[in-house]
Structure formats: structure tokens, C-alpha cells
N, CA, C and O atoms as CSV, one atom per row, in Angstrom:
chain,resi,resn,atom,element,x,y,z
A,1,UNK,N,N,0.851,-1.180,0.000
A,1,UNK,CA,C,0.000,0.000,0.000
A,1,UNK,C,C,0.891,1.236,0.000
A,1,UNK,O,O,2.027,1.151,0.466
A,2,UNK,N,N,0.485,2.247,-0.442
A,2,UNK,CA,C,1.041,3.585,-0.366
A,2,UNK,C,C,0.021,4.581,0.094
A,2,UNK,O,O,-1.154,4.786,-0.209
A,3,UNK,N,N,1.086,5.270,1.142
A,3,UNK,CA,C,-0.460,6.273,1.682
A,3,UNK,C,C,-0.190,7.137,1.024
A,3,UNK,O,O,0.592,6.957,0.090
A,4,UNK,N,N,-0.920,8.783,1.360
A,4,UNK,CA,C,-1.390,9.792,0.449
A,4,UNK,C,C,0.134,10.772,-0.076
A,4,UNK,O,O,0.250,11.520,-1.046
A,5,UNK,N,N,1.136,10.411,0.967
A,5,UNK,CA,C,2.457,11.130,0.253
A,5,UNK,C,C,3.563,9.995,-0.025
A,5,UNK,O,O,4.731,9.824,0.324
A,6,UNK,N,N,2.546,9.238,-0.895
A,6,UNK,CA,C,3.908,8.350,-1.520
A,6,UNK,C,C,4.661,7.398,-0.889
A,6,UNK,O,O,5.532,6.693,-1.397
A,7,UNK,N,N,4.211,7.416,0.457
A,7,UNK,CA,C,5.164,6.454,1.473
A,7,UNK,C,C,4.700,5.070,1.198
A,7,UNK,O,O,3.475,4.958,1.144
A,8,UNK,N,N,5.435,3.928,1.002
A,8,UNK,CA,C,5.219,2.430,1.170
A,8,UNK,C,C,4.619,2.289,2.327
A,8,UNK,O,O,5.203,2.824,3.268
A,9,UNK,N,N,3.696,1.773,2.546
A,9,UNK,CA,C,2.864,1.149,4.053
A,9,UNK,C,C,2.957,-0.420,3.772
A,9,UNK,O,O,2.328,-0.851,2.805
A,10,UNK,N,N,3.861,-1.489,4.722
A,10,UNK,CA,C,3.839,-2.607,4.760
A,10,UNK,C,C,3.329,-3.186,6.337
A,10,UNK,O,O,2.926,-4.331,6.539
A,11,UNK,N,N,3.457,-2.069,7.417
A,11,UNK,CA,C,2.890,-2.837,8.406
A,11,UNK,C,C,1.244,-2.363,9.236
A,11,UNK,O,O,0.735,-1.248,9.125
A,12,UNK,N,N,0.957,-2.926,9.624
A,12,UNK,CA,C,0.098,-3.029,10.245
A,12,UNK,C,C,0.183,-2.641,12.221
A,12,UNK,O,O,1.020,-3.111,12.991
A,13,UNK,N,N,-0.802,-1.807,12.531
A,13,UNK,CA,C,-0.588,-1.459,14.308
A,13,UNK,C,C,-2.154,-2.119,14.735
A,13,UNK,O,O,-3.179,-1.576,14.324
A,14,UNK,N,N,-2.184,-3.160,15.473
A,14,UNK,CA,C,-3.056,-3.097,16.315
A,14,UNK,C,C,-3.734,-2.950,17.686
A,14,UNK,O,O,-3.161,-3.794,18.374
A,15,UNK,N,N,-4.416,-2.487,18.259
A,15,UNK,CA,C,-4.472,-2.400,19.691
A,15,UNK,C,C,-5.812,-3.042,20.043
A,15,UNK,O,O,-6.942,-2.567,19.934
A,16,UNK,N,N,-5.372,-4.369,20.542
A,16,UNK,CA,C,-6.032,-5.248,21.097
A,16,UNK,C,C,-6.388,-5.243,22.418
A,16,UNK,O,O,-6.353,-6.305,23.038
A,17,UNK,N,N,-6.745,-4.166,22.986
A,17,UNK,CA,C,-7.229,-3.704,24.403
A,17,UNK,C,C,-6.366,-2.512,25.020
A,17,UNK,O,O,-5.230,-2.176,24.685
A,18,UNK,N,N,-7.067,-2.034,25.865
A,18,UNK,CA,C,-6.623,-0.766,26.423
A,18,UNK,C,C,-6.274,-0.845,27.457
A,18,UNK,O,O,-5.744,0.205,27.821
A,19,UNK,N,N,-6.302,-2.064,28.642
A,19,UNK,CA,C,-6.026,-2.529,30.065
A,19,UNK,C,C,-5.149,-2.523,29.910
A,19,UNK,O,O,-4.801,-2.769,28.755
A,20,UNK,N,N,-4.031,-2.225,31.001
A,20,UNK,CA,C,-2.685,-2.217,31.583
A,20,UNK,C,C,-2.532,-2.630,32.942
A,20,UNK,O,O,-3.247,-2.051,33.760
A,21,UNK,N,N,-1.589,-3.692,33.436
A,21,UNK,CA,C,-1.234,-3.843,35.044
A,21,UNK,C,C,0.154,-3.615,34.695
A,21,UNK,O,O,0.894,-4.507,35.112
A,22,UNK,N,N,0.593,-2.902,34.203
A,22,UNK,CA,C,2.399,-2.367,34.243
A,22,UNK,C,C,2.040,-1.083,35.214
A,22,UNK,O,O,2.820,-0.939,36.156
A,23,UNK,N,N,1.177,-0.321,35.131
A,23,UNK,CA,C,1.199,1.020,36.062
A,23,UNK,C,C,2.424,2.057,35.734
A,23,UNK,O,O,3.051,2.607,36.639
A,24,UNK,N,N,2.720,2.282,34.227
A,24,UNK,CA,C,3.536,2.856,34.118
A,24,UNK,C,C,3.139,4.289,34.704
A,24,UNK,O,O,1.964,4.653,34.719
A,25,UNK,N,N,4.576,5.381,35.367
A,25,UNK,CA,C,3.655,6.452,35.563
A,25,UNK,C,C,3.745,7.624,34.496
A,25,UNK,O,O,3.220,8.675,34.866
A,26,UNK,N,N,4.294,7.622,33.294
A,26,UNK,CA,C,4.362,8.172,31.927
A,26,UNK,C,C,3.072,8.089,31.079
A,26,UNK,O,O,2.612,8.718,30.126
A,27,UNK,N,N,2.739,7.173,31.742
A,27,UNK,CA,C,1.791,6.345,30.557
A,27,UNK,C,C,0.068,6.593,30.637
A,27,UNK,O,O,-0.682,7.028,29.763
A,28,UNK,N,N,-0.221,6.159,31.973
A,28,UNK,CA,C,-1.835,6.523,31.753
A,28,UNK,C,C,-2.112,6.862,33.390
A,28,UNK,O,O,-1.324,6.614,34.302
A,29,UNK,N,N,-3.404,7.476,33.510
A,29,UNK,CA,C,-3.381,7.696,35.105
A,29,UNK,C,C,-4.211,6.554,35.047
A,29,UNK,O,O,-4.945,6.042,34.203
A,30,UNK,N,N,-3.716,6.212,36.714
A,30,UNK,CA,C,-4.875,5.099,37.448
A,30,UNK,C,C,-5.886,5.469,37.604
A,30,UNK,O,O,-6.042,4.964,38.715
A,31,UNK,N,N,-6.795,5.971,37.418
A,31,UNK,CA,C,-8.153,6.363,37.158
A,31,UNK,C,C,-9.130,5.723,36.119
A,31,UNK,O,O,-10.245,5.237,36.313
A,32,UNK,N,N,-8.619,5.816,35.296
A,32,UNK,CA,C,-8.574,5.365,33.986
A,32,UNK,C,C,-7.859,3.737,33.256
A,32,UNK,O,O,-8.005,3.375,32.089
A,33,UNK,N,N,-7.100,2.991,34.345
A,33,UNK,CA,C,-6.647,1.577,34.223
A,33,UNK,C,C,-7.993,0.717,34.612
A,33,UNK,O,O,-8.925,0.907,35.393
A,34,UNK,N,N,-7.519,-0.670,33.376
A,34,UNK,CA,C,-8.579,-1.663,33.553
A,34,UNK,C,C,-10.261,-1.249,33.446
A,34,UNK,O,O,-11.261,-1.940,33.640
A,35,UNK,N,N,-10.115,0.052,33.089
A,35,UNK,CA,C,-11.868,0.460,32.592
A,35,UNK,C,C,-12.130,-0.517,31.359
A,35,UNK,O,O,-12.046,-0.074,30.214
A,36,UNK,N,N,-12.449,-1.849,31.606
A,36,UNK,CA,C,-12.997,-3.132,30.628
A,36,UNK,C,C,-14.373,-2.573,29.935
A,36,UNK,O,O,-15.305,-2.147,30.617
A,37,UNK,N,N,-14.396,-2.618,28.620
A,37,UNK,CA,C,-15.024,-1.914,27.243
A,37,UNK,C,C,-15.609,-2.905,26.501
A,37,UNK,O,O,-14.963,-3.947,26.382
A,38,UNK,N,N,-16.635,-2.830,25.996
A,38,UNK,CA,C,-17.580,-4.030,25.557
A,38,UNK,C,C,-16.977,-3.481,24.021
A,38,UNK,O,O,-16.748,-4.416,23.254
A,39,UNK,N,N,-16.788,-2.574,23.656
A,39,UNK,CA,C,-16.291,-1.832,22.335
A,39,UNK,C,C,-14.506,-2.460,21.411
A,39,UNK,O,O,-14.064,-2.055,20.335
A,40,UNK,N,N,-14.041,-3.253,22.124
A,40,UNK,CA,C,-12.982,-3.685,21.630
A,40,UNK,C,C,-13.317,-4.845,20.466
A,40,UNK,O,O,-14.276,-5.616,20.438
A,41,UNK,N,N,-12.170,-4.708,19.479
A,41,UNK,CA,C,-12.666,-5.613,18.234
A,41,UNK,C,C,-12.357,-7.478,18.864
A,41,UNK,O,O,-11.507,-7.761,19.709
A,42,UNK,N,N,-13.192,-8.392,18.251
A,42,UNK,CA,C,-13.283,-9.352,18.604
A,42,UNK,C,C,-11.902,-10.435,17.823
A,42,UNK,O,O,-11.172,-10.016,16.924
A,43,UNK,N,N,-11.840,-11.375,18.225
A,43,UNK,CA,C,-10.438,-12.202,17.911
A,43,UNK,C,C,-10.894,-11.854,16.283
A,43,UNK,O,O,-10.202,-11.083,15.618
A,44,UNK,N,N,-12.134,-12.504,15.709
A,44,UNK,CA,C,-12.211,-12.702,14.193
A,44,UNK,C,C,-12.185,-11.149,13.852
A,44,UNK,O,O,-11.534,-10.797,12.869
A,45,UNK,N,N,-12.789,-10.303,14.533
A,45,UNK,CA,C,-12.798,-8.915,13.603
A,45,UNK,C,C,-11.035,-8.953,13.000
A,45,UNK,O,O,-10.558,-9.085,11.873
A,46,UNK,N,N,-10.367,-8.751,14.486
A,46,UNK,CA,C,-9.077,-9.000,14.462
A,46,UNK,C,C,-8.307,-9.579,13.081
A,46,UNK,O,O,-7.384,-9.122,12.406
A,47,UNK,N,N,-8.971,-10.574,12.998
A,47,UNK,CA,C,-8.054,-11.912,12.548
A,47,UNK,C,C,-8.581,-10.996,10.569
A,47,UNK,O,O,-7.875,-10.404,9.752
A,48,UNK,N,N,-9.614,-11.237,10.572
A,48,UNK,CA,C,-10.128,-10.433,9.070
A,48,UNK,C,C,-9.503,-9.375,8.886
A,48,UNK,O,O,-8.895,-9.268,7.821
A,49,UNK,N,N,-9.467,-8.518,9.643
A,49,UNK,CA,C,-8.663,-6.994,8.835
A,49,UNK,C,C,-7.635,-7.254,8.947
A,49,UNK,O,O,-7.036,-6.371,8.334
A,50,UNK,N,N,-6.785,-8.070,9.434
A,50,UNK,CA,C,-5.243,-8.766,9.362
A,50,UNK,C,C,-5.384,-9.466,7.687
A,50,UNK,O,O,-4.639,-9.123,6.770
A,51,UNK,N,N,-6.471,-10.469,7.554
A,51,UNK,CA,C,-6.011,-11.124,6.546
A,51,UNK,C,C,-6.441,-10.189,5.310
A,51,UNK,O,O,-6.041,-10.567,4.209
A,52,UNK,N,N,-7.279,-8.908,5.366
A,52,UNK,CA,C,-7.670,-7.402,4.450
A,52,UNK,C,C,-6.455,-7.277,4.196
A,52,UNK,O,O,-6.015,-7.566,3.083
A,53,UNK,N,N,-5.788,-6.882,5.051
A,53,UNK,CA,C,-4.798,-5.937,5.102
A,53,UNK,C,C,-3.750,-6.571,4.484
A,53,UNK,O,O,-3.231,-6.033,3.506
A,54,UNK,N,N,-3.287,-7.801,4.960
A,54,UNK,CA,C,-2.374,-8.782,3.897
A,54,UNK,C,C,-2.567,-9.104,2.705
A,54,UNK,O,O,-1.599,-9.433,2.019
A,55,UNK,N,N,-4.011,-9.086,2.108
A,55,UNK,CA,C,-4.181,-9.167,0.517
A,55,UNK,C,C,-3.492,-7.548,-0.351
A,55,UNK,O,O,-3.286,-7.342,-1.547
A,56,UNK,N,N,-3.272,-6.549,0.988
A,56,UNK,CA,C,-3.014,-5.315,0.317
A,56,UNK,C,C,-1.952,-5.015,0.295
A,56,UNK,O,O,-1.673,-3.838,0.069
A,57,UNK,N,N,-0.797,-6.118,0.556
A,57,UNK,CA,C,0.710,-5.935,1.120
A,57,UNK,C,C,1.420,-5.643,2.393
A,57,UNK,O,O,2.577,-5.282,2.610
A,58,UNK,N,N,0.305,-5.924,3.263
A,58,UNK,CA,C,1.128,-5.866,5.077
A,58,UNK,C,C,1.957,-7.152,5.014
A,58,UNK,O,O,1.753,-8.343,4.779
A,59,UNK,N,N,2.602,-6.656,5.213
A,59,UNK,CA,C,4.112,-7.970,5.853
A,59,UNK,C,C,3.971,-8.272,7.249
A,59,UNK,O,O,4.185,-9.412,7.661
A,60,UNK,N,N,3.600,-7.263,8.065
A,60,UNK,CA,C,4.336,-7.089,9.361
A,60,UNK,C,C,3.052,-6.834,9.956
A,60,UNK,O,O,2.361,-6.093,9.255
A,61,UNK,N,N,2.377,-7.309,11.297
A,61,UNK,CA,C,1.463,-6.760,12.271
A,61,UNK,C,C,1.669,-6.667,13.654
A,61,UNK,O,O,1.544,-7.662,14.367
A,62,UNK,N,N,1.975,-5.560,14.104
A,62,UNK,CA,C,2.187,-5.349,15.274
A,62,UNK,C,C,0.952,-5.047,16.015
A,62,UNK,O,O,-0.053,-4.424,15.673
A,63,UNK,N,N,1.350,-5.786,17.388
A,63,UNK,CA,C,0.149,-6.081,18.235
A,63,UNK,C,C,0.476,-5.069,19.472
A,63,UNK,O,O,1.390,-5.426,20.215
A,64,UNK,N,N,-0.097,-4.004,19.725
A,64,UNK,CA,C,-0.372,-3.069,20.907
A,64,UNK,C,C,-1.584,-3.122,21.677
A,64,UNK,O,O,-2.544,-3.817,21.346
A,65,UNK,N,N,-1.541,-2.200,22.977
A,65,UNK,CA,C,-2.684,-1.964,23.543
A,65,UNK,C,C,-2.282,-0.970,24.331
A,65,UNK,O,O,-1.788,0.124,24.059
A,66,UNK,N,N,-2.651,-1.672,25.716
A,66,UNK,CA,C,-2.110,-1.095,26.829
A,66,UNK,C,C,-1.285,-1.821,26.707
A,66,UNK,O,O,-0.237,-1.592,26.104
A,67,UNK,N,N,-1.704,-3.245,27.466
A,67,UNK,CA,C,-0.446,-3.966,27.664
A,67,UNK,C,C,-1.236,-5.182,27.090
A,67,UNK,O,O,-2.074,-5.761,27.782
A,68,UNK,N,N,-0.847,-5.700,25.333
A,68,UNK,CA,C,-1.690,-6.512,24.608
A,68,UNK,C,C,-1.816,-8.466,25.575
A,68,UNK,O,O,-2.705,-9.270,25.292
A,69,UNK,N,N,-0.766,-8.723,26.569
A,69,UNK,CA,C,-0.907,-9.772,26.858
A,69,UNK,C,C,-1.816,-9.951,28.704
A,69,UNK,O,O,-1.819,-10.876,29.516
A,70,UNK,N,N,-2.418,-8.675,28.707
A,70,UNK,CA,C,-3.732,-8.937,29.458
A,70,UNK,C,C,-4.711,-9.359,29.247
A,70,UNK,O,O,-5.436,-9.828,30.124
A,71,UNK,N,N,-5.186,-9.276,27.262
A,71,UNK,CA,C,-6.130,-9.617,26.870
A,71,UNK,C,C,-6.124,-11.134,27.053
A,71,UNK,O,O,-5.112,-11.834,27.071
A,72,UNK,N,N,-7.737,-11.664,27.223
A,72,UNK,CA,C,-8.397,-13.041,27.069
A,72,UNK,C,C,-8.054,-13.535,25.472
A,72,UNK,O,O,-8.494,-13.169,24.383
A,73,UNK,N,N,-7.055,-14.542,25.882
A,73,UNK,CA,C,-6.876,-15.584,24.863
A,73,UNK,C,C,-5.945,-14.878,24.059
A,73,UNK,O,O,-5.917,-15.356,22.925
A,74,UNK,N,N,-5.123,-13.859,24.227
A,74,UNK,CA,C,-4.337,-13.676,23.174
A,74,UNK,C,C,-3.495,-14.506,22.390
A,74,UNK,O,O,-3.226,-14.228,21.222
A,75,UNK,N,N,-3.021,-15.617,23.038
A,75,UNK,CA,C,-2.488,-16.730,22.372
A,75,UNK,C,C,-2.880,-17.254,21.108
A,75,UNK,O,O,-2.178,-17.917,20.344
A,76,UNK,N,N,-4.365,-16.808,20.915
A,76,UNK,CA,C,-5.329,-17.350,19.572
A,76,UNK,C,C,-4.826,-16.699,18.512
A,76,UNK,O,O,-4.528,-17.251,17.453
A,77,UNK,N,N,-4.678,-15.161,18.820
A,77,UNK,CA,C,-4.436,-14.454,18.037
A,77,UNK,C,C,-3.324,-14.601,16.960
A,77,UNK,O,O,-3.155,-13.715,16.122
């Protein structure tokens, strides 16, 4: 893919939840940690715009969040 100034786009960012137990203090206030969201994309949403996105030339998918290995079942992923 190429975005709008010509740049090659080969990877992919995802953020597979927003929970964190690192408590960084840079990072987010505790106020706002572990607020669990019915709004996060599901393993298959996941898994489909991964395999979208690879018919369009992603090589690479990086998996973010807060902290992506709080999520349920990430192993599937």
C-alpha cells in the first residue's frame, strides 16, 4: 500500500485492548486503568482486517494496547 504522500505502508498497528497492570507512571493515570469496554474488536474482527490488510501488502502486524498480553486468549491471536 502507499499512503497519500507516496510512502510504502507494509505494516500493520493493532491495539487489542486498552487494560494495563504495568502502572507505568508516563503512561496513563490510574483512574482510567482496567476500565474493561464491551467496544474492543473481537479475535475474528481481528483476525479479518489482518487477513484485508495482507491481501493489500502488510508484511508485518504489530500487536499493541495497553499492555496486549492482558487480553483473554491472546495466544489465539
Amino acid at each position: 500500500m502507499i499512503d497519500k504522500f507516496g510512502r510504502k505502508v507494509d505494516y500493520l498497528r493493532i491495539s487489542v485492548t486498552e487494560n494495563c497492570n504495568l502502572k507505568c507512571i508516563y503512561c496513563i493515570d490510574d483512574n482510567i486503568l482496567n476500565t474493561y469496554k464491551n467496544d474492543i474488536l473481537s479475535d475474528d474482527e481481528i483476525v479479518k482486517i489482518a487477513t484485508e490488510c495482507a491481501s493489500l501488502g502488510i508484511k508485518k502486524i504489530r500487536i499493541t494496547g495497553g499492555e496486549p498480553l492482558v487480553r483473554k486468549n491472546i495466544e489465539n491471536l
